[in-house]
PABA-167035 format. One line per 3 residues: number of its first residue (from 1); their letters; for each residue x, y, z of C-alpha. Coordinates in pm, 1 decimal. Layout:
BEGIN
NUM = A = X/Y/Z ~ ...
END
This chain:
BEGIN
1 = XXX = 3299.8/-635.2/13237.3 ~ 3539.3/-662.4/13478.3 ~ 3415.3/-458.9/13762.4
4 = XXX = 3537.2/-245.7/14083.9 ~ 3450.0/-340.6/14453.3 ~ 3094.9/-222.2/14461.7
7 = XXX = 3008.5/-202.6/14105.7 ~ 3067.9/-34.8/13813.5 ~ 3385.8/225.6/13772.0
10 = XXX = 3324.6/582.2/13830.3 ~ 3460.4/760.1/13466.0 ~ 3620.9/1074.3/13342.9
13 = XXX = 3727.7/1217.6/13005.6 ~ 4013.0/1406.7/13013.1 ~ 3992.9/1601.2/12656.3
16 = XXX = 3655.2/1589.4/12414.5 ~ 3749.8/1599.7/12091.3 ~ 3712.8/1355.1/11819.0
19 = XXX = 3779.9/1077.2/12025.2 ~ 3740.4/1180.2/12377.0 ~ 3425.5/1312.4/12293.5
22 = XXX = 3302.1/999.3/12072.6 ~ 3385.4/826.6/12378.6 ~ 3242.0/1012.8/12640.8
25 = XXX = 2869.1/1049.8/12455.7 ~ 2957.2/625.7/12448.0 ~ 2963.4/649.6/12773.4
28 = XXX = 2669.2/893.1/12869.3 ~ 2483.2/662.7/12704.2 ~ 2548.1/342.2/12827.2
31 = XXX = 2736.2/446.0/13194.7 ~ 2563.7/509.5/13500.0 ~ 2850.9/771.7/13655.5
34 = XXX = 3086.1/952.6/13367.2 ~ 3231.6/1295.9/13372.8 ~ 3427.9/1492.9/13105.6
37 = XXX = 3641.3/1824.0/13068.1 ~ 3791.6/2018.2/12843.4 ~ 4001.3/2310.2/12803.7
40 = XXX = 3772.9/2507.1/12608.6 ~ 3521.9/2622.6/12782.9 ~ 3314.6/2671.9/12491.8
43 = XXX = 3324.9/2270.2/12417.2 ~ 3248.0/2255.5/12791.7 ~ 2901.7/2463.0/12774.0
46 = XXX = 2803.1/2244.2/12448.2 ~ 2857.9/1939.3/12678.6 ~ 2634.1/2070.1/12930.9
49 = XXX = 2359.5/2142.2/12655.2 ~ 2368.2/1726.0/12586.2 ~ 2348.1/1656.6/12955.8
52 = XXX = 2665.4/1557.6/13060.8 ~ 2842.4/1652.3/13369.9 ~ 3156.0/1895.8/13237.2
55 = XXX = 3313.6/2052.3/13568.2 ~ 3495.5/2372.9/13423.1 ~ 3836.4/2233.5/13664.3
58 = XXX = 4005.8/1945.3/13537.5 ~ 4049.6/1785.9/13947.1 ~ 3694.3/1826.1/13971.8
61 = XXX = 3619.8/1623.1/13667.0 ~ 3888.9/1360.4/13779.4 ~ 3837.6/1341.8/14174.7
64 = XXX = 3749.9/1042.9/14289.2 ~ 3739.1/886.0/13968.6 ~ 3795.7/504.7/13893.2
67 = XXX = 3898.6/506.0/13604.7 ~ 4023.9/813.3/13348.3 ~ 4048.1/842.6/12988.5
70 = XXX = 4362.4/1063.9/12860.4 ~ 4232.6/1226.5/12490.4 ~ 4418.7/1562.4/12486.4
73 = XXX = 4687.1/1619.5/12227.0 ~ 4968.8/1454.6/12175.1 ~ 5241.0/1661.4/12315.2
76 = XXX = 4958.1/1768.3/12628.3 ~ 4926.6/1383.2/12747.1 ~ 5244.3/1376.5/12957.5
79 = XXX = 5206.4/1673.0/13178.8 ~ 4821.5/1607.4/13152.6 ~ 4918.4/1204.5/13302.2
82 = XXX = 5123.1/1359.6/13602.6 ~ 4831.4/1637.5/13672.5 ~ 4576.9/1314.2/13686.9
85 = XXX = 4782.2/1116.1/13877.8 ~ 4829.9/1358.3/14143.1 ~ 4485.8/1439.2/14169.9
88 = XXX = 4330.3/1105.5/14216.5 ~ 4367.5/748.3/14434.0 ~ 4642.8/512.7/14384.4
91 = XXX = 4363.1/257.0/14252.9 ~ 4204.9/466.4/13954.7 ~ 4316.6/319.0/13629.6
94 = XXX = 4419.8/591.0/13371.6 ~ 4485.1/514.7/13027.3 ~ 4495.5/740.4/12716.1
97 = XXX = 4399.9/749.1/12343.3 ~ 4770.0/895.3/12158.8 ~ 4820.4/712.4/11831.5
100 = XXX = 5194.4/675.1/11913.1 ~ 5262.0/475.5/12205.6 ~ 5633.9/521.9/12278.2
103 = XXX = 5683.7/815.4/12436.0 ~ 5417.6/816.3/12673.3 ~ 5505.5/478.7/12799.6
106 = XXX = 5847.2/564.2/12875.3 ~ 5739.5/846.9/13049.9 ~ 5501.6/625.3/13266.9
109 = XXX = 5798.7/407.1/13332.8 ~ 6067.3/709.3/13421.7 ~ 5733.8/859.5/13700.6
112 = XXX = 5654.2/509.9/13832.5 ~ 5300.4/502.6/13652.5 ~ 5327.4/144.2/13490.1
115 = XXX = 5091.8/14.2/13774.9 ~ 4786.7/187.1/13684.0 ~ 4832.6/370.5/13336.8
118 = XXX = 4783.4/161.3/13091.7 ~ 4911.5/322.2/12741.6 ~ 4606.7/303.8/12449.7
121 = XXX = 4520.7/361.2/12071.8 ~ 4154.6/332.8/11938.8 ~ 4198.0/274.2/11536.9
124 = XXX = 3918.3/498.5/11458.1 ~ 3823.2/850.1/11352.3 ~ 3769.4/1087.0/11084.8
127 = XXX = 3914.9/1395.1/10911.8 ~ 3678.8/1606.6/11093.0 ~ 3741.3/1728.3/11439.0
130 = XXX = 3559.6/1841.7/11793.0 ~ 3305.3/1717.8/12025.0 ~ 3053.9/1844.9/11733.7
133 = XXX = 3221.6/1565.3/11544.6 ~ 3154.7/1269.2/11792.3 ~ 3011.8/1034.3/11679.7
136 = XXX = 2929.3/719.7/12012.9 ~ 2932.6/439.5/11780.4 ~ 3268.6/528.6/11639.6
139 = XXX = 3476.2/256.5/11799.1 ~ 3198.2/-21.8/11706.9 ~ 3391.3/-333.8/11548.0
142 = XXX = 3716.8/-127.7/11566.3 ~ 4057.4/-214.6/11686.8 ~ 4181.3/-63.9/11999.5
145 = XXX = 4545.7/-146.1/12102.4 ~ 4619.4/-71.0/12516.7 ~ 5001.0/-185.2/12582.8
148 = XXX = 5011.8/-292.9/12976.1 ~ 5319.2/-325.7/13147.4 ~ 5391.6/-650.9/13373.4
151 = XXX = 5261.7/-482.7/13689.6 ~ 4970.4/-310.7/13477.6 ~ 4810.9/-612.1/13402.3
154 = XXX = 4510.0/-564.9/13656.7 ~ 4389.6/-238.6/13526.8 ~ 4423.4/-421.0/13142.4
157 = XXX = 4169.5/-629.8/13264.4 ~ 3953.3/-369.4/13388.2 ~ 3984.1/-164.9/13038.2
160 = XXX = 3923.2/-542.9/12806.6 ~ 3588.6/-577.7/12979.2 ~ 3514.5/-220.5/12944.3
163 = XXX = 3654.1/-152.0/12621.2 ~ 3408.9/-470.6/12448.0 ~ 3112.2/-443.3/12664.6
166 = XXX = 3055.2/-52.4/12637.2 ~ 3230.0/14.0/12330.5 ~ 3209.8/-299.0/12119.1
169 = XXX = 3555.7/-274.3/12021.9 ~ 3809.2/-547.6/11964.3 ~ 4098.5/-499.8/12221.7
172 = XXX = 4476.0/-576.5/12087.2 ~ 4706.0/-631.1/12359.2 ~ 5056.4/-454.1/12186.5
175 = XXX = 5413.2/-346.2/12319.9 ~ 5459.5/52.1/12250.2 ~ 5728.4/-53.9/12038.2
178 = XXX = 5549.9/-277.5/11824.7 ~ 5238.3/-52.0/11792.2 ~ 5425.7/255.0/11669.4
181 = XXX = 5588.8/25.8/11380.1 ~ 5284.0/-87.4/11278.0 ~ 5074.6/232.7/11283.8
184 = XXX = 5343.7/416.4/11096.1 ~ 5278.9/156.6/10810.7 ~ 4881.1/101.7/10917.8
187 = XXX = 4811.2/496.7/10992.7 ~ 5092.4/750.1/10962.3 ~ 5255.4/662.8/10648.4
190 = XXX = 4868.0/690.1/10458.4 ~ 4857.6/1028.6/10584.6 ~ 5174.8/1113.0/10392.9
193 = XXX = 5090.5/958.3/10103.6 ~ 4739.6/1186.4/10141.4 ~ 4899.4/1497.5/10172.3
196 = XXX = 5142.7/1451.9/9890.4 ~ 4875.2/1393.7/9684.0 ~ 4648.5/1627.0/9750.4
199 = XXX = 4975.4/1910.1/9809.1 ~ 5103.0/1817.9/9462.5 ~ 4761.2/1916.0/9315.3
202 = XXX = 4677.6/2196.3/9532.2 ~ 5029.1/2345.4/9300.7 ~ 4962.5/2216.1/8973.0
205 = XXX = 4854.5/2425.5/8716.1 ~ 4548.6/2172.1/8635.1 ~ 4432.2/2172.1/8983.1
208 = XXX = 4076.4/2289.5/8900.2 ~ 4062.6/2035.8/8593.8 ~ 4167.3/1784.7/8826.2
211 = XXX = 3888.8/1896.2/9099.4 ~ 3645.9/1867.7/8789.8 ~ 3741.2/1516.4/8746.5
214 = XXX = 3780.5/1417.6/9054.5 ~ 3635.7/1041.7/9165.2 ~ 3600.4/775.9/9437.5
217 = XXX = 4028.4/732.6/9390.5 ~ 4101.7/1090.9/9434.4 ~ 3858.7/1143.0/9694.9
220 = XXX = 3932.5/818.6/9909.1 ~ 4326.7/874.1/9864.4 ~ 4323.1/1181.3/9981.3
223 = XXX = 4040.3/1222.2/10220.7 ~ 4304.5/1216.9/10554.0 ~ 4439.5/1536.2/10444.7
226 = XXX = 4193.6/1718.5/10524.9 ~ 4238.5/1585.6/10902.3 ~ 4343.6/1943.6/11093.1
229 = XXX = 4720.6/1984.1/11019.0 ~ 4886.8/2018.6/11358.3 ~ 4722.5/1729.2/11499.6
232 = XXX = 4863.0/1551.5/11155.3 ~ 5179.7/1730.0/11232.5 ~ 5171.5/1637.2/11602.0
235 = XXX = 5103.5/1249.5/11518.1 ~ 5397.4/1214.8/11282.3 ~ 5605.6/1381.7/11469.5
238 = XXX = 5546.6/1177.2/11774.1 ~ 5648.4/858.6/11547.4 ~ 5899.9/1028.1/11349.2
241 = XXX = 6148.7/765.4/11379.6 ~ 5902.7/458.5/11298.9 ~ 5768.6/658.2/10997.6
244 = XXX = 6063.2/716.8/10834.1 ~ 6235.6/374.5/10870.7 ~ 5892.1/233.3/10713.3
247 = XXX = 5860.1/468.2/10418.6 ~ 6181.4/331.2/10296.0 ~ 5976.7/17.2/10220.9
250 = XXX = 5702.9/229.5/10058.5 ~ 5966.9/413.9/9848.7 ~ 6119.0/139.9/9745.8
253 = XXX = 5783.0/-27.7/9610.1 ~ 5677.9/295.5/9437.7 ~ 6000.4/316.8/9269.0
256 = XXX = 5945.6/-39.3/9114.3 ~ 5618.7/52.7/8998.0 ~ 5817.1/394.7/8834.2
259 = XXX = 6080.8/159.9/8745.7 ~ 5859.8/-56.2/8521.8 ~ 5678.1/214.2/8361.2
262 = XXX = 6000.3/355.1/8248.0 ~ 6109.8/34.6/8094.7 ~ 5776.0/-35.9/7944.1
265 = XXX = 5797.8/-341.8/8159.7 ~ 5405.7/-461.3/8143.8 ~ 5437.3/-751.4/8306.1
268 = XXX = 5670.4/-593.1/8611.5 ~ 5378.4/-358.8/8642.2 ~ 5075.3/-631.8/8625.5
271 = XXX = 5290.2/-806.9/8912.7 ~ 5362.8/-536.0/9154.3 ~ 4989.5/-466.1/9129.2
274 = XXX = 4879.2/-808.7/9179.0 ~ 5087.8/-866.7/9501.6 ~ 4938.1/-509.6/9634.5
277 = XXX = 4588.7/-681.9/9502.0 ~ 4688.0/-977.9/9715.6 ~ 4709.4/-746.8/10071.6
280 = XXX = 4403.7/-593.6/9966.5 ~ 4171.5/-952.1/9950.5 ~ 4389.2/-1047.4/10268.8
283 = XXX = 4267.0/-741.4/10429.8 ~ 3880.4/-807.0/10364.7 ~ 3881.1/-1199.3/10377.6
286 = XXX = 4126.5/-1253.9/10713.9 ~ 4155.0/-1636.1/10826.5 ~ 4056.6/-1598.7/11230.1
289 = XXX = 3977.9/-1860.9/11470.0 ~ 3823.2/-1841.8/11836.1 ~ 4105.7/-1897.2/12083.4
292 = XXX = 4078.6/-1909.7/12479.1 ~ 4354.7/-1898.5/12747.1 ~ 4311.8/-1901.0/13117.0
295 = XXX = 4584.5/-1771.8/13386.0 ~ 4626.7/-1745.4/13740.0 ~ 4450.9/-1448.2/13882.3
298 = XXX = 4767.4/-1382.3/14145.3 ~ 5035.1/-1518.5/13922.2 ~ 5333.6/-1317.9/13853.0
301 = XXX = 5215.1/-1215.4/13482.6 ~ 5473.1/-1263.5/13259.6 ~ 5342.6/-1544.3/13093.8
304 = XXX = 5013.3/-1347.2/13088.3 ~ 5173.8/-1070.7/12939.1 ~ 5397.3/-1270.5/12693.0
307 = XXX = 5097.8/-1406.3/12558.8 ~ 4893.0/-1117.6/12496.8 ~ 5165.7/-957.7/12351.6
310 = XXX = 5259.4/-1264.5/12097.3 ~ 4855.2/-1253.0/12073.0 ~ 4851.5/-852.8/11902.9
313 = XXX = 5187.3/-906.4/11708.4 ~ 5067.9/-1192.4/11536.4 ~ 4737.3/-1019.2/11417.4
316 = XXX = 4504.6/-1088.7/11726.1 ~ 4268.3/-972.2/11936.7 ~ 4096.9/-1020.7/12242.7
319 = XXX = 3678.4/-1017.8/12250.0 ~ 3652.7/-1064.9/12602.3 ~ 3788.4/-1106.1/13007.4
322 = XXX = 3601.3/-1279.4/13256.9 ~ 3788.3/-1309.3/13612.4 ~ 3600.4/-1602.2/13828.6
325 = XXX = 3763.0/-1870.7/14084.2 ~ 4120.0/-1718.2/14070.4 ~ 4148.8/-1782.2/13717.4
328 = XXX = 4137.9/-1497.5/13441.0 ~ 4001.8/-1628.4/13108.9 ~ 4087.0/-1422.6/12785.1
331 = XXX = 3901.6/-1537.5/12448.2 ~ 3938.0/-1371.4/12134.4 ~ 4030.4/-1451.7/11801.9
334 = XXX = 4348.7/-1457.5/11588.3 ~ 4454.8/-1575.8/11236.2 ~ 4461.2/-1923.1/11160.6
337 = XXX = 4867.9/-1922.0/10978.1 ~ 4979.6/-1726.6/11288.9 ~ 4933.2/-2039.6/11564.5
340 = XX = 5247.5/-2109.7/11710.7 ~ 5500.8/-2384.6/11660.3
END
């Protein structure tokens, strides 16, 4: 990992639900120094019960802190950023865990934060909720996007090394722009498509039949709906824009599959379903190959950042950051069709 002066960062978790708190017991587990807090102090108390060290003030938890994880709710993380930037050094690294990217970033930009927040999007989770829900190997394997600015770039380091050696995860280095297009297809859209599903039922006058039949399709296609609905709300919402420019390409495939059944079209039907068929085998059998770049430690970053960026976009990741004679070394992995020209 790549480390502070003196050894390892001092951490806080800002918000313990889900998330925060999947990666706060993470941390309790394999930190040496890691605080959390939470509004509720009812979530705080069942902290304390597990060990950890839950301050019932939010500048307590965050004082002289290193390095801070953001996991409050959507529309919270803005005035919660400014609140835990004022209240610690001009060194700690704060980054959150939103999944829309957007917003928050421009805000960092518009209150001079771009130096030391680094915006960020673990792809995990459930449909369940709380710190009773954490679960500390949650983000094992998983992707986690951060999207660091050109003057950001030394706390992204900090957070690669932290994020895979603590957390296991598989860092993608995104723009906020390019992360909220692809989670609206990746994450946001699905949740639509969920609650349509399971809505249209919930009205039908078959709905129990349909619960009485009810398999592995139902159940899998509509188990995000039963994620809490204003933090579904909050999340598209957020991404509003991205999500509806993207369902127009998810309309328009639907409609050729309605199309084709209309026209009794078997064979337009066999081949919508075998290009869909085709995403799902790319999915589980993805073409990656080990890739390794090394930069100037003092450089002036924007070939750093233009490659980590071109690295995510293209279907990337990074597995590891290791700073040593001047030189930062990034390895990771990325598909095979995606090398450039």
């Amino acid at each position: 990992m790549v480390e502070t002066p003196g050894g390892q960062p001092r951490i806080a978790v800002v918000g313990t639900g889900l998330i925060g708190g999947s990666i706060l017991l993470r941390l309790h587990e394999r930190h040496p120094d890691v605080t959390g807090w939470d509004p509720d102090p009812r979530t705080r108390a069942e902290g304390r019960e597990r060990g950890i060290d839950l301050p019932d003030e939010l500048t307590d938890a965050v004082r002289d802190r290193d390095l801070v994880f953001l996991a409050g709710p959507l529309p919270s993380l803005p005035e919660t950023l400014l609140t835990v930037a004022e209240h610690t050094g001009e060194h700690c690294v704060v980054t959150d865990v939103g999944s829309t990217k957007g917003g928050v970033a421009r805000f960092a930009v518009e209150h001079g934060l771009t130096g030391r927040f680094v915006p960020g999007h673990p792809m995990a989770g459930t449909e369940r909720s709380g710190l009773t829900a954490a679960d500390p190997a949650l983000f094992d394997g998983a992707a986690w996007v951060l999207c660091p600015a050109a003057d950001g770039i030394a706390p992204f380091r900090t957070l690669v090394g932290l994020l895979v050696d603590v957390f296991a995860a598989r860092v993608v280095p995104m723009s906020p722009t390019v992360h909220d297009s692809v989670v609206a297809l990746s994450s946001h859209i699905p949740h639509l498509l969920a609650g349509s599903l399971a809505g249209a039922v919930s009205g039908s006058e078959i709905r129990d039949a349909v619960l009485g039949l009810a398999a592995g399709s139902f159940r899998d296609g509509t188990r995000v709906a039963g994620t809490p609905a204003k933090r579904t709300a909050d999340m598209l919402f957020q991404n509003r824009e991205q999500v509806v420019r993207q369902l127009g390409q998810v309309s328009a495939f639907l409609d050729g599959l309605a199309d084709a059944l209309r026209r009794d079209d078997l064979d337009a039907l066999v081949g919508h379903y075998r290009r869909a068929q085709g995403l799902r085998e790319a999915l589980r059998d993805r073409d990656l190959r080990a890739c390794r770049q090394e930069f100037p430690i003092d450089g002036d970053h924007v070939a750093e950042l233009a490659y980590l960026l071109e690295l995510g976009a293209a279907g990337g990741h990074l597995t590891g950051c290791r700073i040593e004679g001047g030189v930062v070394t990034y390895t990771g992995h990325r598909p095979a069709v995606a090398d450039p020209v």
